[in-house]
NUVEXTI-931210 format. One record per atom (N, C-alpha, C): z, x, y. Coordinates in steps of 0.05 Angstrom, whole numbers. Layout:
BEGIN
+--------+--------+--------+
:     zz :     xx :     yy :
+--------+--------+--------+
:      Z :      X :      Y :
...
+--------+--------+--------+
This chain:
BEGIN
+--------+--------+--------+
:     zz :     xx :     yy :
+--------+--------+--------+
:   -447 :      8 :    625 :
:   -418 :      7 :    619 :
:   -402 :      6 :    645 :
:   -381 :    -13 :    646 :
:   -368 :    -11 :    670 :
:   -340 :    -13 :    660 :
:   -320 :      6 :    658 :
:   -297 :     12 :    657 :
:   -280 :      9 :    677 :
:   -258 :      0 :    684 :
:   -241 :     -2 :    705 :
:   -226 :     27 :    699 :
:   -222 :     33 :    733 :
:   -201 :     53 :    730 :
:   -173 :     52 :    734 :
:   -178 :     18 :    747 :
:   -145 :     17 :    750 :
:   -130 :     15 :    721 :
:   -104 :     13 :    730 :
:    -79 :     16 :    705 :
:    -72 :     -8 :    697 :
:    -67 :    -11 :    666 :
:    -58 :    -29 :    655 :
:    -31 :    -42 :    666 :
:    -29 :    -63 :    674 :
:    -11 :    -73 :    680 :
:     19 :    -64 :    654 :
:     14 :    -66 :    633 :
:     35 :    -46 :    615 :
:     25 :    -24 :    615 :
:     51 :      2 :    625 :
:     46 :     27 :    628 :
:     46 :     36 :    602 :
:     22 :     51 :    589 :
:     15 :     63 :    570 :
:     35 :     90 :    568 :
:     32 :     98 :    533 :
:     57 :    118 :    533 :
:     36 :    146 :    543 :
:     55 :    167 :    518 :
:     37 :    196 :    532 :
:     20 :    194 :    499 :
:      0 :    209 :    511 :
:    -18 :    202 :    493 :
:    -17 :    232 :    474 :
:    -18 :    231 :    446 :
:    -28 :    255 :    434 :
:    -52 :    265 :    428 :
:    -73 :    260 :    440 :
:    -97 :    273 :    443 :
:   -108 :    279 :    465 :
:   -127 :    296 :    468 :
:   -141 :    315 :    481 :
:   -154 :    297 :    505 :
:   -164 :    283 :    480 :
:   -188 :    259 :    489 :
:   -173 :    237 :    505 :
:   -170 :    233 :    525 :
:   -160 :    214 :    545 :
:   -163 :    178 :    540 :
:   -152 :    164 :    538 :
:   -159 :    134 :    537 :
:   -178 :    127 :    549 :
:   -189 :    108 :    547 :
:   -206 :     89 :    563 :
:   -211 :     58 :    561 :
:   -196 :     48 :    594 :
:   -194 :     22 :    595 :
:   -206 :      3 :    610 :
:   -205 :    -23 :    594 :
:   -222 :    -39 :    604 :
:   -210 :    -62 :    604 :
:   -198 :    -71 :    637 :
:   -192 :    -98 :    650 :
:   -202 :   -120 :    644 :
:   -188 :   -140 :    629 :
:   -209 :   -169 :    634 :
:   -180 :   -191 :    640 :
:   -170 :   -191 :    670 :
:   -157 :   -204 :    669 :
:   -130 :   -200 :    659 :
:   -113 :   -204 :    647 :
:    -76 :   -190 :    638 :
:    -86 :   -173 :    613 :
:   -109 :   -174 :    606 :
:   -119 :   -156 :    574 :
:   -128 :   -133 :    590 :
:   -119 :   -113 :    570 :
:   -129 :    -89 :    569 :
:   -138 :    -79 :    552 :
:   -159 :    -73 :    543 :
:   -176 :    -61 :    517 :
:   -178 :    -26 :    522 :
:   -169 :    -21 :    498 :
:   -164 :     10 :    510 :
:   -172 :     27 :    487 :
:   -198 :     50 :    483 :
:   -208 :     59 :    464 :
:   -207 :     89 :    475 :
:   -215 :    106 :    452 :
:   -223 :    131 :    464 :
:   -250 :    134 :    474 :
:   -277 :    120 :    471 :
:   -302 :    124 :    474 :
:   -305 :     99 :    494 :
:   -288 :     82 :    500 :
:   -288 :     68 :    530 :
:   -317 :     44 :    503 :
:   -314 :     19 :    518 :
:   -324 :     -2 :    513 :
:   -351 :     -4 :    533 :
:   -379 :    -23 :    520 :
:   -392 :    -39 :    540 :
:   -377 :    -70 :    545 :
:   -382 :    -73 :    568 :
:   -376 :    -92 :    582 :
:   -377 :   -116 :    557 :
:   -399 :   -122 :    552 :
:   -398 :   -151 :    534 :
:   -385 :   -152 :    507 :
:   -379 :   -119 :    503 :
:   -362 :   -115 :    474 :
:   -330 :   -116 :    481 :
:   -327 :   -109 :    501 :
:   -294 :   -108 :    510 :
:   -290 :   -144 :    519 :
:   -307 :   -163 :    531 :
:   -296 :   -184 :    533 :
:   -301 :   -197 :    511 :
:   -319 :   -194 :    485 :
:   -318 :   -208 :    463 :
:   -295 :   -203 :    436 :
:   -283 :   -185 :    452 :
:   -258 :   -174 :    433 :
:   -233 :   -185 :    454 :
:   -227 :   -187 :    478 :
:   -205 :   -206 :    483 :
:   -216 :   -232 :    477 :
:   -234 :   -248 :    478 :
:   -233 :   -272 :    469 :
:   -233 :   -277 :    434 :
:   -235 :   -248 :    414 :
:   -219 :   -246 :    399 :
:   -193 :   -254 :    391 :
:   -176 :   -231 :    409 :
:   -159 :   -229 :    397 :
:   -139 :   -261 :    411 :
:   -148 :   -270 :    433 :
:   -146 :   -302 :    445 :
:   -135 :   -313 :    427 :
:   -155 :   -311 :    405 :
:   -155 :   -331 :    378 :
:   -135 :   -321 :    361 :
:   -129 :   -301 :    366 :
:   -110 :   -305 :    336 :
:    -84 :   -309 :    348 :
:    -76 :   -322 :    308 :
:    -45 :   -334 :    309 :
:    -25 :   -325 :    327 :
:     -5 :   -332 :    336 :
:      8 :   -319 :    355 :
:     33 :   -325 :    334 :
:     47 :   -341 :    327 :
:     63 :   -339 :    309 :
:     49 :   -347 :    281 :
:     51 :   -338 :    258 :
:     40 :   -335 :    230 :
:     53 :   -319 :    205 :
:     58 :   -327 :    182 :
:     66 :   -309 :    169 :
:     47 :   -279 :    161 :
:     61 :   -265 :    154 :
:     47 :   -243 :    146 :
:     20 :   -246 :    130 :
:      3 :   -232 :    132 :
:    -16 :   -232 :    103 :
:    -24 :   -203 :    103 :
:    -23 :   -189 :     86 :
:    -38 :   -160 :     74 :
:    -27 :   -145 :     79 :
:    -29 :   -111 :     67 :
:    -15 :    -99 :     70 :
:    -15 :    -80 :     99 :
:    -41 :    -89 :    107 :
:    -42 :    -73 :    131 :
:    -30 :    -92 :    155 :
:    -12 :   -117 :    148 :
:      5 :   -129 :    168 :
:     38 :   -113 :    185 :
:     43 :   -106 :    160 :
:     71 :   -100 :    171 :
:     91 :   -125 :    164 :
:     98 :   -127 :    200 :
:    111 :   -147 :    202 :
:    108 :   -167 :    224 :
:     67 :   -153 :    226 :
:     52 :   -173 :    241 :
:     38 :   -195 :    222 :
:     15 :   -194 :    240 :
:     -4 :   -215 :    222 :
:    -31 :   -199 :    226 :
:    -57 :   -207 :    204 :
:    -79 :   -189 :    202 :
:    -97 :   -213 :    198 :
:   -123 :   -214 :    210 :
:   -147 :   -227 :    207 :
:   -169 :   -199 :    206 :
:   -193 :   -209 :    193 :
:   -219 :   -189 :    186 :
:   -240 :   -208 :    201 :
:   -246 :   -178 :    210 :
:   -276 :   -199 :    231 :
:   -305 :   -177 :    231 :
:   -322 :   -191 :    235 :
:   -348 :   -180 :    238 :
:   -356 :   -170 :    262 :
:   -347 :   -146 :    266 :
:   -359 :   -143 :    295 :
:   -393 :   -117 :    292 :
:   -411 :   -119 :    305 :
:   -429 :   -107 :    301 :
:   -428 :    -80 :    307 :
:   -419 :    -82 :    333 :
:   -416 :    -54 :    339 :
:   -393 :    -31 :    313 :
:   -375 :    -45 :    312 :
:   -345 :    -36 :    298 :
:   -356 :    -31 :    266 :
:   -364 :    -55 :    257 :
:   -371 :    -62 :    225 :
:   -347 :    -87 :    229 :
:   -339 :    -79 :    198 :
:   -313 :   -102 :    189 :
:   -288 :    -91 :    199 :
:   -275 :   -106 :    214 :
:   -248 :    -91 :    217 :
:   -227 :   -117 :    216 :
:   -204 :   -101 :    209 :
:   -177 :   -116 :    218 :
:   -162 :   -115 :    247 :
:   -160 :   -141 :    251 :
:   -149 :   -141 :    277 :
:   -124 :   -158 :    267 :
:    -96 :   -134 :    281 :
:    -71 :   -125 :    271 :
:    -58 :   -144 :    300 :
:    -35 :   -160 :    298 :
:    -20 :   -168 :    315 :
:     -3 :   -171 :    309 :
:     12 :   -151 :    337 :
:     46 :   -148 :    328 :
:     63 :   -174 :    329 :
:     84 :   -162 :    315 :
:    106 :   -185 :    311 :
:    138 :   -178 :    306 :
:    152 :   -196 :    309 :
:    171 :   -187 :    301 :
:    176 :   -193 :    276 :
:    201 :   -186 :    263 :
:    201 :   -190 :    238 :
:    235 :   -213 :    227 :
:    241 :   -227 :    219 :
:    272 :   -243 :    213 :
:    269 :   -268 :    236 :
:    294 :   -268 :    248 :
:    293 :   -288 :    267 :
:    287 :   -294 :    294 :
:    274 :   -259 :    294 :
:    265 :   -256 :    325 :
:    230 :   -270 :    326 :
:    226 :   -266 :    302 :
:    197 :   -280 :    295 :
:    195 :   -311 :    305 :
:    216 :   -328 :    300 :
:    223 :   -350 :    307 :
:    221 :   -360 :    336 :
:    236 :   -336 :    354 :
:    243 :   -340 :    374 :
:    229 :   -326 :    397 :
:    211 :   -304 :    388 :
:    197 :   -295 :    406 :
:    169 :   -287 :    398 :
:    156 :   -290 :    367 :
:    128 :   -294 :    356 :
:    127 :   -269 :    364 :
:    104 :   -259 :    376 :
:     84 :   -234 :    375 :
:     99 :   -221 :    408 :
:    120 :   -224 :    414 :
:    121 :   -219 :    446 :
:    142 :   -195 :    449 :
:    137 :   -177 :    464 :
:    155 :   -155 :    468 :
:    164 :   -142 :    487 :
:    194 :   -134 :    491 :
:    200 :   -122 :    517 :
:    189 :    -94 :    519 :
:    187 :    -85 :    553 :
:    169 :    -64 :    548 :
:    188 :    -48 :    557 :
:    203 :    -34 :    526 :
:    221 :    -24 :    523 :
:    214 :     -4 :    502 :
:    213 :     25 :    517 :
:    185 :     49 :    483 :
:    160 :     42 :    495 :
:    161 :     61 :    464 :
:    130 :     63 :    464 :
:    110 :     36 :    453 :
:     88 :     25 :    475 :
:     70 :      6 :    466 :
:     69 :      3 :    426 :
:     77 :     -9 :    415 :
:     70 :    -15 :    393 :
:     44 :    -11 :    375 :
:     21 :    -19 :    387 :
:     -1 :    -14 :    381 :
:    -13 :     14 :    391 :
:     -5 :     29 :    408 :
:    -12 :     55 :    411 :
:     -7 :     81 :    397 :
:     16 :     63 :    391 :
:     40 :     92 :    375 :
:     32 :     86 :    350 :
:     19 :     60 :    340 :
:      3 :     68 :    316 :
:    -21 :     66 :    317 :
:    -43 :     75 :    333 :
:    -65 :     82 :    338 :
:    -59 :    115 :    337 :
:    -43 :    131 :    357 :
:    -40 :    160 :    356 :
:    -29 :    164 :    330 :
:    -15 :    146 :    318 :
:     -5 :    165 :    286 :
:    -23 :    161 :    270 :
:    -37 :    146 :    265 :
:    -64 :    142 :    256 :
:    -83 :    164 :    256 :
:    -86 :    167 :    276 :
:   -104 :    194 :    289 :
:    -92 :    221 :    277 :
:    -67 :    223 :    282 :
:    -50 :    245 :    276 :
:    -55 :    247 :    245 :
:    -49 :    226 :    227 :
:    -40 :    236 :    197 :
:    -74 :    230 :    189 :
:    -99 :    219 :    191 :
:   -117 :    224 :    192 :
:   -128 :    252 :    201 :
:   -120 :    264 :    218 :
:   -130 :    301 :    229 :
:   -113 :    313 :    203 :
:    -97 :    307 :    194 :
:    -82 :    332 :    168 :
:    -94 :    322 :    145 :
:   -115 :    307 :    139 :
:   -122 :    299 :    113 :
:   -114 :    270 :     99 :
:    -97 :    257 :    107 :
:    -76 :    229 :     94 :
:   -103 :    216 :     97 :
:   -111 :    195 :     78 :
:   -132 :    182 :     77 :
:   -113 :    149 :     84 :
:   -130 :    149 :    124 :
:   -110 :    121 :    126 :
:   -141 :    105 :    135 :
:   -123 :     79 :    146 :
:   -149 :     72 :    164 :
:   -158 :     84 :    192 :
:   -175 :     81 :    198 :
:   -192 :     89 :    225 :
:   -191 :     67 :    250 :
:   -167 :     77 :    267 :
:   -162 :     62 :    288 :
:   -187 :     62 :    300 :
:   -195 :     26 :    325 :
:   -213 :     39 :    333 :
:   -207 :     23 :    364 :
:   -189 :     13 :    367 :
:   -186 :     12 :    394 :
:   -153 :    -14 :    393 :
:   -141 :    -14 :    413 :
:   -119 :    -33 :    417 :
:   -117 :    -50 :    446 :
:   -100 :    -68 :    442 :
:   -103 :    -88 :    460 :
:    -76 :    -97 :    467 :
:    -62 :    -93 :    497 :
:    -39 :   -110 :    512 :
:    -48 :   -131 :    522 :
:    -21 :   -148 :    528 :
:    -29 :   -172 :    546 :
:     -3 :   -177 :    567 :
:      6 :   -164 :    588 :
:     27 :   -169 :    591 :
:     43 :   -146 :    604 :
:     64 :   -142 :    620 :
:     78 :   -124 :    635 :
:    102 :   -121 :    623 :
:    123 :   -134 :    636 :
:    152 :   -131 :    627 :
:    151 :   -144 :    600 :
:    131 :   -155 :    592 :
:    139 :   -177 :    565 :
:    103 :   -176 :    559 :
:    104 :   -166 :    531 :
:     75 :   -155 :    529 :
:     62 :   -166 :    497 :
:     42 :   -174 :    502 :
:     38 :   -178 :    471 :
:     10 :   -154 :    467 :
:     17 :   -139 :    432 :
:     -7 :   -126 :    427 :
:    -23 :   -128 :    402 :
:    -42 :   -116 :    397 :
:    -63 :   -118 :    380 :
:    -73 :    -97 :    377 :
:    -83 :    -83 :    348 :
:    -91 :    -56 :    340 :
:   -122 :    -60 :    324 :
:   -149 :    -53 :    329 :
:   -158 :    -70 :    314 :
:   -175 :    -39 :    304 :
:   -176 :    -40 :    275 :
:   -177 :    -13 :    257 :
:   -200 :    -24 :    233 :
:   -205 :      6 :    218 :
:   -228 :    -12 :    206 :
:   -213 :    -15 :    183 :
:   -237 :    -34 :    163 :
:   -231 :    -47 :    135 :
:   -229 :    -39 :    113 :
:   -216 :    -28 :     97 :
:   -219 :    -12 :     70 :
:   -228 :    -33 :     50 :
:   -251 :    -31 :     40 :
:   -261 :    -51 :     25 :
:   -253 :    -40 :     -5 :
:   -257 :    -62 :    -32 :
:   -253 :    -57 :    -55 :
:   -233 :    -40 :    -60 :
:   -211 :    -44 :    -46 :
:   -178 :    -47 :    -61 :
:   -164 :    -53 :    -67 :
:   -141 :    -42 :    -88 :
:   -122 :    -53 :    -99 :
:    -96 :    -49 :    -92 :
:    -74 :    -56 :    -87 :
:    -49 :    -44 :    -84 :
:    -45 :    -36 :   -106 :
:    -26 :     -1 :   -108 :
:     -8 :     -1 :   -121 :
:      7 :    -22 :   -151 :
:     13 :    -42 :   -129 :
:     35 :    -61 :   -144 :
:     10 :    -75 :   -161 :
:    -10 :    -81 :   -142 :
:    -33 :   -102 :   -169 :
:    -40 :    -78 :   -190 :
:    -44 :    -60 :   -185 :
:    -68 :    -44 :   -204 :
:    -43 :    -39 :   -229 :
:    -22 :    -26 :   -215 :
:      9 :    -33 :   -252 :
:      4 :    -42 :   -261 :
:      2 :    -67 :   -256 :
:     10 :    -93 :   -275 :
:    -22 :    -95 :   -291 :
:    -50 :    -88 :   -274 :
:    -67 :    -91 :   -285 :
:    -84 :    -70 :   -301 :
:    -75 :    -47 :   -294 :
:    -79 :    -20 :   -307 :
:    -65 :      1 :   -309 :
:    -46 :     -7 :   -321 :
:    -19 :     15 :   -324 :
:    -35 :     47 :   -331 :
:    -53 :     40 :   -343 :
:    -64 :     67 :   -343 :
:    -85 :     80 :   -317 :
:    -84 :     78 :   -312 :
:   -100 :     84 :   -284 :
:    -68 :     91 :   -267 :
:    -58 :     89 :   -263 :
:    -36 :     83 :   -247 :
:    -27 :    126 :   -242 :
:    -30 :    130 :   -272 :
:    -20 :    156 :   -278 :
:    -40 :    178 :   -253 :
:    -64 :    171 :   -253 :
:    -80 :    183 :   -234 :
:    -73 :    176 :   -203 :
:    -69 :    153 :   -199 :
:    -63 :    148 :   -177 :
:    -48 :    159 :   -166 :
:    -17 :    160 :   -174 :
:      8 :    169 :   -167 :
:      0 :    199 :   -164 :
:    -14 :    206 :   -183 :
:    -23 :    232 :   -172 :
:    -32 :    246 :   -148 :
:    -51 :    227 :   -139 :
:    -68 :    217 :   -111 :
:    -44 :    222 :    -84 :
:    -31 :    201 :    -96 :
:    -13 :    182 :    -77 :
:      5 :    213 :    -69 :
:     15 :    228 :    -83 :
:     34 :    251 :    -81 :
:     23 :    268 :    -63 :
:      5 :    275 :    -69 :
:    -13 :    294 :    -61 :
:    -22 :    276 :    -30 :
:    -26 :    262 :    -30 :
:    -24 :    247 :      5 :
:      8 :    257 :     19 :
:     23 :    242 :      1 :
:     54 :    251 :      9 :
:     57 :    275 :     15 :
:     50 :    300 :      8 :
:     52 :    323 :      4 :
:     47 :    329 :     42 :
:     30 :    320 :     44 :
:     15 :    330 :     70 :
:     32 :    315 :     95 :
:     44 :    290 :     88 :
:     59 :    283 :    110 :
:     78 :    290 :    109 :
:     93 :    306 :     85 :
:    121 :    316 :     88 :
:    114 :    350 :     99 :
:     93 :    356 :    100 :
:     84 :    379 :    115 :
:     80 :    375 :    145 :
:     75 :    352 :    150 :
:     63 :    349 :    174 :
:     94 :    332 :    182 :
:    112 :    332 :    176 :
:    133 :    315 :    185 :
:    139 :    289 :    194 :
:    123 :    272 :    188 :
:    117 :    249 :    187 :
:    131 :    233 :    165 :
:    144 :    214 :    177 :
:    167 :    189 :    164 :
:    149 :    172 :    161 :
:    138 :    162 :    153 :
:    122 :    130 :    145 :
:    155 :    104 :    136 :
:    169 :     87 :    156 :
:    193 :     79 :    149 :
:    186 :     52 :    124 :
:    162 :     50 :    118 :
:    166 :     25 :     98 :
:    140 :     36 :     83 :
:    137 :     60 :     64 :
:    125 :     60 :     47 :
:    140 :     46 :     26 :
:    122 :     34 :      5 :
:    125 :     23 :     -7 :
:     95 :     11 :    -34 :
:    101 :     13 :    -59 :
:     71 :      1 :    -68 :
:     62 :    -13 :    -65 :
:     58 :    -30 :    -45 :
:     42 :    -46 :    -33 :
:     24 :    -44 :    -12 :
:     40 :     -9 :     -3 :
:     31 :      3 :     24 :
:      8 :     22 :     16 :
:      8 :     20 :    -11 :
:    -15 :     44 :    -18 :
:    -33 :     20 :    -40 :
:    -66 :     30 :    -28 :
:    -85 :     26 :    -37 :
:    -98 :     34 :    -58 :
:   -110 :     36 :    -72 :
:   -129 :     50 :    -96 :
:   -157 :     35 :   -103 :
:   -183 :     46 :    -88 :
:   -203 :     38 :    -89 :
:   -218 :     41 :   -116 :
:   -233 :     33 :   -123 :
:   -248 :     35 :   -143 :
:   -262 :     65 :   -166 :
:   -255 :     88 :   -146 :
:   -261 :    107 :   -161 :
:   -233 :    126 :   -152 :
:   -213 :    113 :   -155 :
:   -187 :    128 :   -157 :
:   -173 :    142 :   -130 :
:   -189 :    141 :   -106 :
:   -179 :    147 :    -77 :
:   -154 :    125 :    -75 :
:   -141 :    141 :    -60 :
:   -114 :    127 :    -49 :
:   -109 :    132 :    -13 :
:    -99 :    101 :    -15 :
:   -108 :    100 :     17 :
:    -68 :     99 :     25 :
:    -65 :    100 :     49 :
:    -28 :     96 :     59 :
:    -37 :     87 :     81 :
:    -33 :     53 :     89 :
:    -28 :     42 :    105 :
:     -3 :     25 :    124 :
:    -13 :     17 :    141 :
:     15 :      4 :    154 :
:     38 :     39 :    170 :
:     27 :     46 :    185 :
:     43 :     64 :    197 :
:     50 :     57 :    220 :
:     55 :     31 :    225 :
:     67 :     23 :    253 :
:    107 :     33 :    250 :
:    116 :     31 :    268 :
:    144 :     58 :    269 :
:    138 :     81 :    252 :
:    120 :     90 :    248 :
:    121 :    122 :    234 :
:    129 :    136 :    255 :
:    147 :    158 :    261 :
:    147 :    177 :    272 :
:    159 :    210 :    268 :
:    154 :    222 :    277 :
:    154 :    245 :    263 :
:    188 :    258 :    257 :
:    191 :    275 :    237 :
:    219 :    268 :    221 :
:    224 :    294 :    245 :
:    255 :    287 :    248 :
:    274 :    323 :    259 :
:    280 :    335 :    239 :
:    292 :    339 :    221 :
:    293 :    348 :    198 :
:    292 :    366 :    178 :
:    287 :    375 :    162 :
:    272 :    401 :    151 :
:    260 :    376 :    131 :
:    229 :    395 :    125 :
:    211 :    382 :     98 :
:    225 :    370 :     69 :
:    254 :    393 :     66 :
:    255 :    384 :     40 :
:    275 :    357 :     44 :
:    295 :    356 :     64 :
:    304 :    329 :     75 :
:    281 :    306 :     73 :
:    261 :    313 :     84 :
:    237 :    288 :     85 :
:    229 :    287 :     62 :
:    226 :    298 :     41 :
:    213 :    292 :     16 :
:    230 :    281 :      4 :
:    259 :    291 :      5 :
:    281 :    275 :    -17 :
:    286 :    234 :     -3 :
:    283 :    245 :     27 :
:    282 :    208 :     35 :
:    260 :    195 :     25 :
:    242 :    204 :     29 :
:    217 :    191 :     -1 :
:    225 :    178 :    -20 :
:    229 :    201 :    -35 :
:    237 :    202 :    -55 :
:    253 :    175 :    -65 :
:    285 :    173 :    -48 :
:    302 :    153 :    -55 :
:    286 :    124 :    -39 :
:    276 :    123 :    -18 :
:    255 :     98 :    -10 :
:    242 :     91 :    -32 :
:    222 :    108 :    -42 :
:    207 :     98 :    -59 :
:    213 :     88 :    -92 :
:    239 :     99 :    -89 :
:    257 :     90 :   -112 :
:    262 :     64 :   -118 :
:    283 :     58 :    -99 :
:    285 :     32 :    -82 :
:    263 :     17 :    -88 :
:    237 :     10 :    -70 :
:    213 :      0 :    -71 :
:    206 :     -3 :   -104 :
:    200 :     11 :   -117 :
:    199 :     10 :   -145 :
:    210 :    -15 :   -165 :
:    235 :     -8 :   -157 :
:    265 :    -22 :   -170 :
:    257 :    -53 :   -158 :
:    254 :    -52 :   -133 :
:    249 :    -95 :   -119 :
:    228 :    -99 :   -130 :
:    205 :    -83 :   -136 :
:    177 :    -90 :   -139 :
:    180 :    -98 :   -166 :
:    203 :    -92 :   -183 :
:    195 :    -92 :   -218 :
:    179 :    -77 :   -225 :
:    174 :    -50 :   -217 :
:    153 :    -41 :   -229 :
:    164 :    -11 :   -243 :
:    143 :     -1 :   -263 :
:    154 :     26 :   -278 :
:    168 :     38 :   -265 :
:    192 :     51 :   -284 :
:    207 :     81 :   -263 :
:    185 :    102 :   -267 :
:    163 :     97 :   -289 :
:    140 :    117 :   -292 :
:    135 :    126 :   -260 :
:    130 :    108 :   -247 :
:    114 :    117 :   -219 :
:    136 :    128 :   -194 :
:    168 :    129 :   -203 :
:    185 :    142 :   -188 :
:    185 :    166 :   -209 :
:    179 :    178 :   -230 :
:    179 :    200 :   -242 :
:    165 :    212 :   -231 :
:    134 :    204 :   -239 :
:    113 :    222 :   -227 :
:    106 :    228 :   -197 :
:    121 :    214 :   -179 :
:    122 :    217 :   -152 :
:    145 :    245 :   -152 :
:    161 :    241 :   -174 :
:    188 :    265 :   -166 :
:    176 :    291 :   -170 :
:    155 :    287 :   -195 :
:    159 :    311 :   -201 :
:    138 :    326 :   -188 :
:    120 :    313 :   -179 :
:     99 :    326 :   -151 :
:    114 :    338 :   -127 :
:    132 :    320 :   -113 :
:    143 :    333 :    -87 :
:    163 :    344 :   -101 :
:    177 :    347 :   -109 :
:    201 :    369 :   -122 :
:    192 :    393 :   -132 :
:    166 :    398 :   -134 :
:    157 :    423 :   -142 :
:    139 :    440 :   -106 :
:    151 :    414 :    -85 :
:    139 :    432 :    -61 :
:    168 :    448 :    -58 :
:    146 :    468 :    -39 :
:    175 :    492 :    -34 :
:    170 :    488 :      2 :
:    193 :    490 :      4 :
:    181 :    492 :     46 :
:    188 :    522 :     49 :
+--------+--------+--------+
């Protein structure tokens, strides 16, 4: 294994774990994991991420208001490799590119990842991210694959009864990030998963950051978000009921 010690040409933010980064130079890419890369796995993931779309519409829910491709990597398994984007007309005009202005994009949702994963939230499993770039930076998050799911919004329409368990699920996830103070800004049923034996997954936490607030402030913004979300989706007020009456029975 040969790791570089020099510094990414984009200055990385402050990190929330113990466990220190580890990066690996190939040229303006920086591949940056917690368990540090071998050499032939860190340059076969920038010539990865090389390949993907640089401007593209969205696809899945673990896009955002990037773009997502699934790839086979041996070492990793299946994963999604996440590239940022902007979102309206900056998409147009500037595709996947960003001033390096904040926090790296792809880091700040690699650490919240990490974060709402340590309190229990069943998300995906970051497993390493990728800059390209200094003052003007492009990134990439590449996390693993939740196989055999459904959104939210599909499983309604296709098993309104199943749904009742879910939301159940889904609350009880909620519960723990309004404990842990955590904003997720675009939940939404599309953003939540439901696997085959009734687990529920909450993805897409890129801008999550943690609320100032008090808990019961954060549960009631839920609350009216996911209202909202409901109402565009066309889908039951059933599933804004049973979301109310789960967090409205937390006490802080």
């Amino acid at each position: 294994m040969s790791l570089s010690s020099a510094s990414c040409a984009l200055e990385l933010g402050v990190e929330n774990s113990s466990r220190p980064f580890e990066r690996a130079i190939r040229g303006p890419y920086c591949v940056v994991s917690r368990d540090g890369l071998p050499d032939e796995l860190a340059t076969r993931i920038v010539h990865l991420v090389r390949s993907s779309p640089e401007v593209a519409q969205p696809r899945g829910v673990l896009a955002g208001r990037g773009t997502t491709t699934v790839h086979e990597i041996p070492e990793l398994g299946r994963v999604f490799v996440k590239r940022y984007a902007h979102g309206g007309l900056l998409r147009a005009l500037t595709g996947g590119r960003f001033l390096a202005i904040g926090p790296v994009r792809s880091q700040a949702e690699f650490e919240m990842l990490e974060l709402v994963r340590g309190m229990g939230v069943n998300a995906p499993k970051p497993h390493l991210f990728v800059t390209c770039g200094s003052m003007v930076y492009s990134t990439w998050l590449l996390m693993e694959e939740i196989t055999g799911t459904s959104s939210l919004v599909e499983l309604s329409k296709r098993d309104p009864d199943a749904v009742i368990d879910a939301m159940k699920a889904l609350s009880e996830q909620l519960m723990l990030l309004v404990k842990g103070r955590v904003l997720h800004v675009d939940l939404h049923p599309g953003n939540v998963l439901v696997d085959q034996s009734g687990k529920v997954f909450i993805v897409d936490f890129d801008k999550a950051h943690i609320f100032k607030g008090s808990s019961a402030k954060l549960r009631d913004l839920y609350l009216r978000r996911w209202r909202r979300a409901v109402i565009k989706h066309g889908l039951s007020p059933l599933l804004t009921e049973l979301m109310s009456l789960t967090l409205r029975s937390y006490d802080e």
